[in-house]
C-alpha positions in Angstrom: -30.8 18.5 25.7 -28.0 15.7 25.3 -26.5 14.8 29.2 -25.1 11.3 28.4 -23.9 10.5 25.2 -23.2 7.0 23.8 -20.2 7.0 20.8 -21.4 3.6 18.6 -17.9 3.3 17.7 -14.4 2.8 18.6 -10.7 4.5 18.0 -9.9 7.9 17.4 -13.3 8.8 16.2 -14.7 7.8 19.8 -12.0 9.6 21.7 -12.9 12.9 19.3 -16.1 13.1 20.0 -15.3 12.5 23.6 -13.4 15.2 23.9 -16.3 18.1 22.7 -18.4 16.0 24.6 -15.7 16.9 28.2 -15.9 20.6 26.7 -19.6 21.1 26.2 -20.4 19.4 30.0 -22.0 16.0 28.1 -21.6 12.5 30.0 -19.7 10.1 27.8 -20.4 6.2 27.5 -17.9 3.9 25.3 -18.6 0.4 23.9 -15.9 -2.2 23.6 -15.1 -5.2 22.3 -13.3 -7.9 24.0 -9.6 -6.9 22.6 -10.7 -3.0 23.0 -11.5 -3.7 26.6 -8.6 -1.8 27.8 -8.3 0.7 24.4 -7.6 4.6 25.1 -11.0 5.5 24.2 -12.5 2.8 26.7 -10.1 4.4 29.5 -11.6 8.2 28.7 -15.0 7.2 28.7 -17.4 7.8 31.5 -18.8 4.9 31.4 -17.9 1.6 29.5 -20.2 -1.6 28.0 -18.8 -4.7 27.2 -20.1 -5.9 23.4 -19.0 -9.7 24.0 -16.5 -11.0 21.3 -14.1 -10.0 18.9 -14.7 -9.9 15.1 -17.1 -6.6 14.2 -20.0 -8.4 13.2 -20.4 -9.6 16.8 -19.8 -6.2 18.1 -19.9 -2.9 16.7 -22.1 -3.9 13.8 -24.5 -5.2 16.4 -26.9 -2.6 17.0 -29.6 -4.7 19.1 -26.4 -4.7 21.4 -25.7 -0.8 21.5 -28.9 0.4 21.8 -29.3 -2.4 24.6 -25.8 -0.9 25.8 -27.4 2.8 25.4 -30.4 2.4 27.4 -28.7 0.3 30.3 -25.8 3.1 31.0 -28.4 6.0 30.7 -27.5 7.5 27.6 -29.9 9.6 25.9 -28.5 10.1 22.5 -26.1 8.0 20.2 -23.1 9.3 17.9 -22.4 6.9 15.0 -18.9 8.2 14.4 -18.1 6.8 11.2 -17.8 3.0 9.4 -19.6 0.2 11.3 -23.4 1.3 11.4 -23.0 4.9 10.9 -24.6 4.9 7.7 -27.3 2.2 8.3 -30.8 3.3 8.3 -32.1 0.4 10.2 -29.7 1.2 12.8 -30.9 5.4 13.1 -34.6 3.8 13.1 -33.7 1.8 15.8 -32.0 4.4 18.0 -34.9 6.4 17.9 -37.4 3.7 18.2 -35.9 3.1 21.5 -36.7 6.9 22.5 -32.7 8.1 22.1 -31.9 10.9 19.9 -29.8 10.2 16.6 -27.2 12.3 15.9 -27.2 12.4 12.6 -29.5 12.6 9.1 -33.1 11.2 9.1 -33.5 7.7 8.2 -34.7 8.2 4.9 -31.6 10.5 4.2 -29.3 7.8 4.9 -31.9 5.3 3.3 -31.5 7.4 -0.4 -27.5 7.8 0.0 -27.6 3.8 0.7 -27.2 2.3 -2.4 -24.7 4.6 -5.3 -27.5 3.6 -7.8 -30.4 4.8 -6.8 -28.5 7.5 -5.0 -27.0 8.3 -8.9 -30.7 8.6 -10.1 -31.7 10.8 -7.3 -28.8 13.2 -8.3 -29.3 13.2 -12.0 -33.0 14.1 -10.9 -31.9 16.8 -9.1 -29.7 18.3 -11.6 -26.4 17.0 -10.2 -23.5 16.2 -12.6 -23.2 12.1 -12.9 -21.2 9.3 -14.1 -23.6 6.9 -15.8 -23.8 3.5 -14.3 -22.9 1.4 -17.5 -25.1 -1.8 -17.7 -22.8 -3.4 -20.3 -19.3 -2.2 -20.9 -18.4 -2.1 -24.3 -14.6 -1.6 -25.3 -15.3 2.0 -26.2 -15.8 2.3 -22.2 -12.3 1.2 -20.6 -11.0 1.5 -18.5 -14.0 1.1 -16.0 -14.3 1.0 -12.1 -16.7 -2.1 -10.7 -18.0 -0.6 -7.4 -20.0 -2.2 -4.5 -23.7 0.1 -4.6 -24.2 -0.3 -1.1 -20.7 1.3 1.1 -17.4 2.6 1.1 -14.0 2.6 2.2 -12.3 1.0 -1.0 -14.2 -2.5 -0.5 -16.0 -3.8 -3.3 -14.1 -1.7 -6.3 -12.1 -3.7 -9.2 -10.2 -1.7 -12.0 -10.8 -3.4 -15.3 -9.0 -2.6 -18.5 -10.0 -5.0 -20.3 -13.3 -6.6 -20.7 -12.0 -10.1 -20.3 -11.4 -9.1 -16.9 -14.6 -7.7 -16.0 -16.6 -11.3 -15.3 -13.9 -12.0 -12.6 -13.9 -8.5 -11.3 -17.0 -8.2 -10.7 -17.7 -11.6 -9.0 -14.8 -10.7 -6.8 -16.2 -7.7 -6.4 -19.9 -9.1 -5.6 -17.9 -11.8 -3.2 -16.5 -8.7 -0.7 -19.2 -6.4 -1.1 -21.4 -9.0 0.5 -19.3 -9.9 3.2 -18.4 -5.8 3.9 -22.0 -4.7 3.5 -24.7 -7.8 3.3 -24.8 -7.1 -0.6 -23.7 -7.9 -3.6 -25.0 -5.1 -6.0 -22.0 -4.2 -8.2 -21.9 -1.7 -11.0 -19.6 -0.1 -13.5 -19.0 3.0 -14.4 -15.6 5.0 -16.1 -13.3 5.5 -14.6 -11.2 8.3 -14.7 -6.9 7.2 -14.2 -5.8 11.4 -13.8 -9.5 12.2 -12.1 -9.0 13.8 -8.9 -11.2 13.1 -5.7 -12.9 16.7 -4.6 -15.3 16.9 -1.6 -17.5 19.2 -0.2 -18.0 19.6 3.6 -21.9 19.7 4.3 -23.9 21.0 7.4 -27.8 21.4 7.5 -30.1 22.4 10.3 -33.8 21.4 10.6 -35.1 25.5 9.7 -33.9 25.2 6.0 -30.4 26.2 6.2 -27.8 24.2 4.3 -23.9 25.0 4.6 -21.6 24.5 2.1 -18.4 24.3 4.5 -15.3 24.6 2.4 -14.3 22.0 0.1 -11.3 19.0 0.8 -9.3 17.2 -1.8 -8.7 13.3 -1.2 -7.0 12.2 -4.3 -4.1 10.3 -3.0 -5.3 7.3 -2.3 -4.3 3.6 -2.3 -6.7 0.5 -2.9 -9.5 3.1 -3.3 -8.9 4.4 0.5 -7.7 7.7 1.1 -4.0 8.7 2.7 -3.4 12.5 2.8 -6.5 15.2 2.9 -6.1 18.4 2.8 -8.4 21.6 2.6 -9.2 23.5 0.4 -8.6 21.6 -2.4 -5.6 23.7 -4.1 -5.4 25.1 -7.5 -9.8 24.9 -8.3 -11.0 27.7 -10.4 -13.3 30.0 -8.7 -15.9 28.8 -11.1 -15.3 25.0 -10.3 -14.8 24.9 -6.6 -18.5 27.3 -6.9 -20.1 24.7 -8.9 -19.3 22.4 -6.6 -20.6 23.5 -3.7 -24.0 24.7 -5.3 -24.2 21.3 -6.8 -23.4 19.7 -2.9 -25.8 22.0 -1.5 -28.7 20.5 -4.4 -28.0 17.1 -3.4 -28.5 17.8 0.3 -31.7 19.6 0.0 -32.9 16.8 -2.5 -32.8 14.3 0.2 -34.0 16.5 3.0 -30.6 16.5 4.9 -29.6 17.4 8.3 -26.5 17.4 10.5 -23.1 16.4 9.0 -22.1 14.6 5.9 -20.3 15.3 2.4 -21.2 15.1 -0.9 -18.2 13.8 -2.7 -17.5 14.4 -6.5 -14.7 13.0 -9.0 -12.6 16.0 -11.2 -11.7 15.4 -14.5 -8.8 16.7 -15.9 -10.9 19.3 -18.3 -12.8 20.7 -15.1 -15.7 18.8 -15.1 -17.0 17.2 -12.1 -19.4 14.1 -11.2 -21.1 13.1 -7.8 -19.6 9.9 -6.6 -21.5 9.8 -3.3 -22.9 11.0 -0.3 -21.4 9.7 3.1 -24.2 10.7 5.5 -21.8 11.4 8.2 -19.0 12.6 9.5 -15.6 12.0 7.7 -12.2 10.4 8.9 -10.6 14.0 7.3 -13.3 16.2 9.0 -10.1 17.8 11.0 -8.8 19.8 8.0 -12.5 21.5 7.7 -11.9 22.5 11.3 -8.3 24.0 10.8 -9.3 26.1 8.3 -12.6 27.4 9.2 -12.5 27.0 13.3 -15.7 25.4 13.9 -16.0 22.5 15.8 -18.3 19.7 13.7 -18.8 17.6 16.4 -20.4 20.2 18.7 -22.3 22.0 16.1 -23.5 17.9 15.3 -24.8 17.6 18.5 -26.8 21.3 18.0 -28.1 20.3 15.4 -29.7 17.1 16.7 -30.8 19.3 19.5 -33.2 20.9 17.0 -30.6 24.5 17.3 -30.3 26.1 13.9 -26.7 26.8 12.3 -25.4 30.4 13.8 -25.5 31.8 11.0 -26.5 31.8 7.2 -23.7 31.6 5.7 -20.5 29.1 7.0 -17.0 31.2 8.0 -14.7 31.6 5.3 -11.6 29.5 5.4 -8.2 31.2 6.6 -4.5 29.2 5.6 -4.3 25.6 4.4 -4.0 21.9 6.5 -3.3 18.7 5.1 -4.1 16.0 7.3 -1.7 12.4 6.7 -3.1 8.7 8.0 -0.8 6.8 9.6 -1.1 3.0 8.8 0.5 0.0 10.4 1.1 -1.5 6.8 3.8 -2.0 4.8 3.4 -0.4 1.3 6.4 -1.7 -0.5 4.9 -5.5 0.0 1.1 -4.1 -1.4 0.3 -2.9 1.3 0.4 -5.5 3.5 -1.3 -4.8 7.2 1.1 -5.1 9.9 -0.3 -6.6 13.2 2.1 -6.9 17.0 2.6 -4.8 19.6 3.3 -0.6 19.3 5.6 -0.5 21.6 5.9 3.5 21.3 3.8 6.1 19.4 5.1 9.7 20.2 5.1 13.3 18.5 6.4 16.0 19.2 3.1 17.5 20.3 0.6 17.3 22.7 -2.3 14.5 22.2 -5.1 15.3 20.5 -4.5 19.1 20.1 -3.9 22.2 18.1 0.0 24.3 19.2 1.1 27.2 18.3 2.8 25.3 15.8 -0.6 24.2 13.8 -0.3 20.5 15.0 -2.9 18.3 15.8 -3.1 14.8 16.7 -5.7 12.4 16.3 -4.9 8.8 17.2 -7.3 6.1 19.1 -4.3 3.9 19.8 -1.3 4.6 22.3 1.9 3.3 23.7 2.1 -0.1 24.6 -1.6 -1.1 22.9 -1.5 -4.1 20.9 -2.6 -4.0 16.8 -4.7 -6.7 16.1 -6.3 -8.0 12.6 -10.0 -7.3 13.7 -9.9 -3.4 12.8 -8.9 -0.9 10.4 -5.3 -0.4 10.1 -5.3 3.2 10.8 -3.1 4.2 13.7 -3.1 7.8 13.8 -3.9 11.2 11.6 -1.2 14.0 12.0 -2.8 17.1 11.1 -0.8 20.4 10.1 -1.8 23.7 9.5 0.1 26.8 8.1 -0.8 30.1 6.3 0.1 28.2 3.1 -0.3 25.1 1.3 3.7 24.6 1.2 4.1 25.7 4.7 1.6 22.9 5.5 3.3 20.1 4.1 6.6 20.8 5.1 5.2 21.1 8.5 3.2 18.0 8.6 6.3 16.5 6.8 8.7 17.3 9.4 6.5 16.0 12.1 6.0 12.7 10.6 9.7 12.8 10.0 10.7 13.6 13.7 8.1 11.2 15.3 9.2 8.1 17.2 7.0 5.2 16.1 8.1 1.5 17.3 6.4 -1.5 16.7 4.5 -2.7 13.5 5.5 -1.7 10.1 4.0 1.9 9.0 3.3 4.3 6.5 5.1 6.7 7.9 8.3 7.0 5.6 6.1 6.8 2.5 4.1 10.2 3.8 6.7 12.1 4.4 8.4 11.6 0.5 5.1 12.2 -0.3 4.0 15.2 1.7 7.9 16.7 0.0 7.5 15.6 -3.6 7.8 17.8 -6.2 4.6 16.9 -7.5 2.4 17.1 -4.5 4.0 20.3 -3.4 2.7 21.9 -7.6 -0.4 20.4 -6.9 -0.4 18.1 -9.4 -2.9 15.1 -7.7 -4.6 12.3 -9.0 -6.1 9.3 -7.5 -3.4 7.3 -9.1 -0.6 9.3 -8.0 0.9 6.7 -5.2 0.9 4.3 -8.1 2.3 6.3 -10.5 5.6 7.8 -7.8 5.6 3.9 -6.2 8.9 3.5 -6.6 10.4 6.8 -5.7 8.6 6.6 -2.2 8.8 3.1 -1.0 12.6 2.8 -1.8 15.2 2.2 0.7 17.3 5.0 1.4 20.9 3.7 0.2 23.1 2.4 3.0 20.2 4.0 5.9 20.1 0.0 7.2 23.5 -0.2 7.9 23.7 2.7 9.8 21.1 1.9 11.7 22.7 -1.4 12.4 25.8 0.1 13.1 24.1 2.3 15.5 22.1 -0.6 17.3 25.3 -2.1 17.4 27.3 0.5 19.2 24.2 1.3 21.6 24.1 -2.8 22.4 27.5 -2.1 23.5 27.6 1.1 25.7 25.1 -0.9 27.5 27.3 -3.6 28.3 30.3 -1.3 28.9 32.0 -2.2 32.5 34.2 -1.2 32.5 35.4 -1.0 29.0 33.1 -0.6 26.1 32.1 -4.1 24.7 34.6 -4.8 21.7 37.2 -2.2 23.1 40.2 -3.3 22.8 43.8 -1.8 23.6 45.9 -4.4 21.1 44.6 -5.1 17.5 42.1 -7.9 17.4 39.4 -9.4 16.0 36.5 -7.1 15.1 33.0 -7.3 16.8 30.6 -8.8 14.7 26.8 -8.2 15.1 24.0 -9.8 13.0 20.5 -8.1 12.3 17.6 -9.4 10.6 15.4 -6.4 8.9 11.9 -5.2 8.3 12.3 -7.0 4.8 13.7 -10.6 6.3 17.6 -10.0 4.8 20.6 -10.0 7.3 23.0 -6.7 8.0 26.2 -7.9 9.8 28.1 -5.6 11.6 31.4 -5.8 12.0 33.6 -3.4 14.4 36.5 -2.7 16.6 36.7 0.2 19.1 40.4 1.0 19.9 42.1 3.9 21.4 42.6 5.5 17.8 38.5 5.1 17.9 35.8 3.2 15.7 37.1 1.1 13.0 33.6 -0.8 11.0 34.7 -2.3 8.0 31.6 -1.9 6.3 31.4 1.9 6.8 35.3 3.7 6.5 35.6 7.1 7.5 32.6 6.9 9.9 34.1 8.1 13.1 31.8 7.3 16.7 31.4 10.9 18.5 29.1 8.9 21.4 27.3 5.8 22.4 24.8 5.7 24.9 22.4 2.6 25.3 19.8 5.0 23.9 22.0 7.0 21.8 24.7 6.8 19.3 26.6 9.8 17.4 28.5 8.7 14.8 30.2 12.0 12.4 30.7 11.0 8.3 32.7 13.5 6.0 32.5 16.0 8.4 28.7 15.9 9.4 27.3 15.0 12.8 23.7 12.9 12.9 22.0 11.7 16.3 20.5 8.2 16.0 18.3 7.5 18.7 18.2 3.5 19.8 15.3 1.4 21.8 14.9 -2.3 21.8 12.1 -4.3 23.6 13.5 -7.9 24.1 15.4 -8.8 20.5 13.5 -5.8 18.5 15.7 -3.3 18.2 14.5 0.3 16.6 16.8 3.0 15.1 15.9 6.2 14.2 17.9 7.4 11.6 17.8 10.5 9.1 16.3 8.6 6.3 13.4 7.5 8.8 13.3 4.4 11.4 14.6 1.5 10.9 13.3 -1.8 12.6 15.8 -4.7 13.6 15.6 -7.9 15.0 19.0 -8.7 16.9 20.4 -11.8 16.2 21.7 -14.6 18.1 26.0 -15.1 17.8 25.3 -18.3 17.1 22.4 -19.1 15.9 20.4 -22.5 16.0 20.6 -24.6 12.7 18.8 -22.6 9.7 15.4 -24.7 9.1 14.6 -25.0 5.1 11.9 -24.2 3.7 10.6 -25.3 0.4 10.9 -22.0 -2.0 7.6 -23.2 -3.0 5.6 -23.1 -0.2 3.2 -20.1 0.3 3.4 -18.9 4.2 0.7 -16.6 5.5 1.9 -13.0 5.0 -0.2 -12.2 8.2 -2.7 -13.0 10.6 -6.2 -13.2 8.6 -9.0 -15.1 7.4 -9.1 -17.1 4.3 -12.1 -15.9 1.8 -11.9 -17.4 -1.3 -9.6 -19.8 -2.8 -9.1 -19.3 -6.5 -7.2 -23.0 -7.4 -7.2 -26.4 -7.0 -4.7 -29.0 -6.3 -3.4 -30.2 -9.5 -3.9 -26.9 -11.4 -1.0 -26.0 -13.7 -0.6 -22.0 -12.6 1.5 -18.8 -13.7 3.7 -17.0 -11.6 1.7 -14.3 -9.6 -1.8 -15.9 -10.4 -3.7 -15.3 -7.4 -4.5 -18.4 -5.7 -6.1 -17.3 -2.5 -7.6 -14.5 -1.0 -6.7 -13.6 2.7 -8.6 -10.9 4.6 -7.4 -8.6 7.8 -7.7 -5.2 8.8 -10.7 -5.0 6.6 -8.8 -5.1 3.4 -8.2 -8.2 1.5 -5.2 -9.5 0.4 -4.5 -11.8 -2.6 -1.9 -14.8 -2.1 -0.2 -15.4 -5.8 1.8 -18.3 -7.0 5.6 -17.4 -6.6 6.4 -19.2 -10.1 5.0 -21.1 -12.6 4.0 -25.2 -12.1 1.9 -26.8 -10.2 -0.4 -26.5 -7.2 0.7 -29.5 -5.5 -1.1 -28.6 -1.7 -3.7 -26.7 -0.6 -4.1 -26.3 3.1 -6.2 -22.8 3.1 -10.2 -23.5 2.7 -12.6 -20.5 2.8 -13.3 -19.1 6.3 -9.6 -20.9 8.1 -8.5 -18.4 10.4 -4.6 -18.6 10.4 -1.7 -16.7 11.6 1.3 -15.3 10.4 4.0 -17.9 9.1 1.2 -20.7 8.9 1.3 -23.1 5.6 -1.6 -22.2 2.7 -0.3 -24.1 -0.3 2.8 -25.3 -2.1 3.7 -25.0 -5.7 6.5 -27.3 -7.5 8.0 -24.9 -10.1 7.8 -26.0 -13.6 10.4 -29.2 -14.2 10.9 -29.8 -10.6 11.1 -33.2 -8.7 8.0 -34.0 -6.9 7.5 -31.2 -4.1 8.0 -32.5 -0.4 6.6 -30.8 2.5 8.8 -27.8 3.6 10.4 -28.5 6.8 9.0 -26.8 9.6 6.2 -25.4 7.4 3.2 -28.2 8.8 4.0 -27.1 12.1 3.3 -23.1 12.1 0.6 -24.3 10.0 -1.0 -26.4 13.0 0.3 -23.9 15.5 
């Protein structure tokens, strides 16, 4: 019987199986990294060991260290979670070579599920629709997908359409999945642009019995990572959704499976279906599962690694619908771009890390105040909703997202509520390509919503400088207040305002009249319709939450310090990473958007293109440079320009 148990992991996934852990009486014991050391999941642990450093591969990919850390805080059994080592078999071999118990698959299972090729054999085998690996693509087979054989999580995948981009894909592709997972096996196989990403939910005990626990659908997705879950996957024929699960059920019993893990399978448009992969353990969209059936997949985990069989033959039937949305700190109108700094404030309106009466849950391993840094996955938080119906779910889930106050680091958050209310997701009509496709329509700007935030932040700046008259009141026409506000996207809103006896007057916004202002508060009423817009700022950052979503604003100085130039030339590090590869030389003639570097962060990489076309005339960036945001990585003169000078200012952030 588990009494201390020690969560080889970190984030929300820690705190999640901490909490069945508090229920079920179990001890809990954390390990941390160096910037994790004060990290919620850290601060709920019983007990907490140090994993000196920062970057994963000196921590939570060091399993000498955890199951050093295991036996030295007492623990008797180790939970992978997921990512890191939770599907190494070296890693389950050594946990129980030290005499702890694995919760988790044998070994051997995880060993077969390693490596999509041989995993692909081993399905075919066992009767389990495919997709052939293709040893040559010929033009017949485009478009096709270049995948890492060994891992997951979107790394190591390349979309070719056309097989004069397939040598570069796939040493690209060789080049991350070595650095992600230690190797470089790469193969091909079609790929399928209106295929739709269908899992099965597994659960096997050690007495033969093998659950085929509802099935999830995961097919919007960017880079090859999932966004919004949701269970069951809507609008399967009964036929379909049974193939599937028989066909999940196969593949576990061909490898001997127990515990937790899902057998994942891509659906064409026609019906059919092919096994992508196994994950051998428990999924980042496991909560969904839970919603709908009421089990808990964490404790029954731990049963099963106790040696219990499953209760009964047969897994409950589901009841209602949940979708289940990932909040990222990214930016998806610049490609995603990871967003690193302080979160200043993370709140819903619910409580943490639990289901209401409203069908709300929320997972998050990060909380107010915590600061995001490059080393880890961008993944702040998952908002889980659950309703008796699929549309009652989203617009559920939808309003949530919409109402929550989230303050610091760019987010995802705008782009999943358009989602979670477009007219496509609500008919059901999913694909992995479908946040490509509907780009535009849900990374937008709402017109004139950053104006009126800055209007807002302007009125709130001065109610809280009001003594004893509001700042820019004035009893005799005058000049107008003006305000300045650099946004999310690096333009400039000015605001310009008077407040007089006869009430607001902003040029930029007529008709807008000002109902209140409070420092934390501002009312402003527009054709006859009243909206709230709630105000913070932290030091110069000032964020507005608006109807059309929250808006985040830098205030300003009135007058500012003399603007420093910068070449328009010179590449600036879009955020703090590591250089991987560098894809030019000084001297090169090269097109506009030709990738010339490849930065990595927040486990993704990142590629740094030429603005326009000319010449690379500096290269600062050399594989393996750490830099930070702002810091110089090459300049290009455009085509027919003068010889390119340094940008001013730009050698400095560089040495910074």
């Amino acid at each position: 019987m588990i009494t201390n148990l020690l969560v080889a992991n970190r984030g929300e996934i820690a705190r999640r199986v901490f909490r069945t852990c508090r229920e079920l009486g179990i001890a809990t014991t954390a390990v941390h990294s160096d910037p994790d050391a004060g990290a919620p999941h850290v601060r709920e642990a019983d007990t907490a060991v140090r994993l000196p450093g920062a970057a994963p591969a000196d921590t939570y990919l060091r399993a000498d260290l955890i199951v050093r850390a295991a036996l030295a805080a007492g623990a008797d059994a180790v939970h992978p979670g997921y990512g890191f080592l939770s599907e190494s078999a070296e890693f389950a071999r050594a946990v129980r070579d030290a005499g702890l118990l694995w919760v988790g698959p044998p070994p051997a299972a995880i060993a077969a599920m390693g490596s999509k090729t041989a995993a692909k054999r081993l399905m075919a085998e066992a009767g389990v629709p495919v997709l052939d690996a293709l040893a040559e693509p010929v033009e017949a087979d485009l478009p096709v997908l270049v995948k890492a054989a060994a891992g997951g999580g979107g790394r190591g995948m390349r979309v070719v359409r056309g097989l004069a981009e397939l040598p570069g894909a796939v040493a690209a592709a060789r080049a991350e999945a070595v650095k992600a997972f230690g190797s470089d096996e790469v193969f091909c196989e079609r790929y399928l642009p209106a295929g739709r990403h269908v899992e099965v939910q597994l659960l096997a005990d050690a007495h033969g019995t093998v659950w085929a626990v509802g099935d999830r659908d995961c097919s919007l997705q960017r880079r090859h990572q999932k966004v919004i879950e949701e269970a069951p996957a809507p609008g399967l024929p009964a036929g379909v959704r049974a193939g599937l699960h028989t066909a999940a059920r196969d593949a576990a019993r061909a490898i001997g499976y127990t515990g937790a893990g899902t057998a994942e399978f891509l659906l064409a448009e026609d019906g059919r279906f092919f096994f992508l992969e196994m994950n051998t353990r428990l999924q980042v969209e496991h909560p969904v599962t839970e919603a709908v059936t009421g089990l808990d997949l964490v404790a029954l985990q731990l049963a099963v690694a106790e040696g219990e069989p499953l209760p009964a033959p047969t897994p409950p039937p589901t009841t209602g619908h949940a979708i289940e949305a990932r909040l990222y700190a990214e930016d998806p109108a610049h490609d995603w771009r990871p967003a690193t700094g302080t979160l200043h404030r993370l709140e819903l309106t619910l409580p943490h890390q639990e289901f209401t009466g409203a069908g709300l849950r929320l997972d998050s391993g990060v909380a107010s105040g915590d600061e995001i840094t490059p080393h880890y996955d961008a993944m702040l938080a998952k908002v889980i909703a659950w309703a008796p119906t699929r549309a009652a779910a989203a617009r559920r889930l939808a309003d949530a997202l919409a109402r929550a106050r989230v303050h610091g680091p760019a987010t995802n958050r705008e782009l999943l509520v358009r989602a979670l209310r477009h007219p496509a997701f609500l008919a059901a009509r999913l694909h992995t390509g479908f946040l490509a496709e509907h780009a535009a329509g849900l990374t937008a700007p709402a017109a004139g919503a950053v104006e009126r935030a800055a209007l807002a932040a302007a009125l709130a700046d001065a109610a809280a400088r009001r003594s004893p008259f509001p700042s820019g009141w004035r009893n005799l026409p005058s000049q107008p207040q003006v305000k300045r506000y650099r946004n999310a996207d690096g333009t400039e809103t000015e605001v310009r305002y008077r407040l007089t006896r006869a009430g607001l007057l902003a040029e930029d916004h007529p008709g807008v009249e000002l109902v209140e202002a409070a420092p934390d508060r501002v009312v402003l009423s527009e054709g006859g319709l009243r909206r709230a817009y709630p105000v913070a700022r932290y030091g110069d950052r000032v964020y507005v939450d608006t109807p059309d979503g929250g808006a985040a604003l830098t205030a300003l100085p009135r007058f500012p310090d003399p603007v420093v130039r910068t070449d328009p030339g010179a590449l600036l590090a879009p955020m703090p990473g590591t250089v991987v590869r560098v894809a030019a030389a000084v001297g090169d003639t090269v097109a506009a958007g030709q990738p010339l570097l490849v930065l990595e962060a927040m486990k993704m990489e990142h590629r740094v293109a030429a603005p326009a076309d000319g010449t690379l005339v500096e290269l600062l960036a050399a594989p393996g440079r750490q830099v930070e945001t702002g810091a110089l990585l090459a300049v290009v003169r455009p085509a027919g320009a003068a010889d390119a000078r340094e940008p001013a200012g730009a050698r400095d952030r560089a040495e910074a």
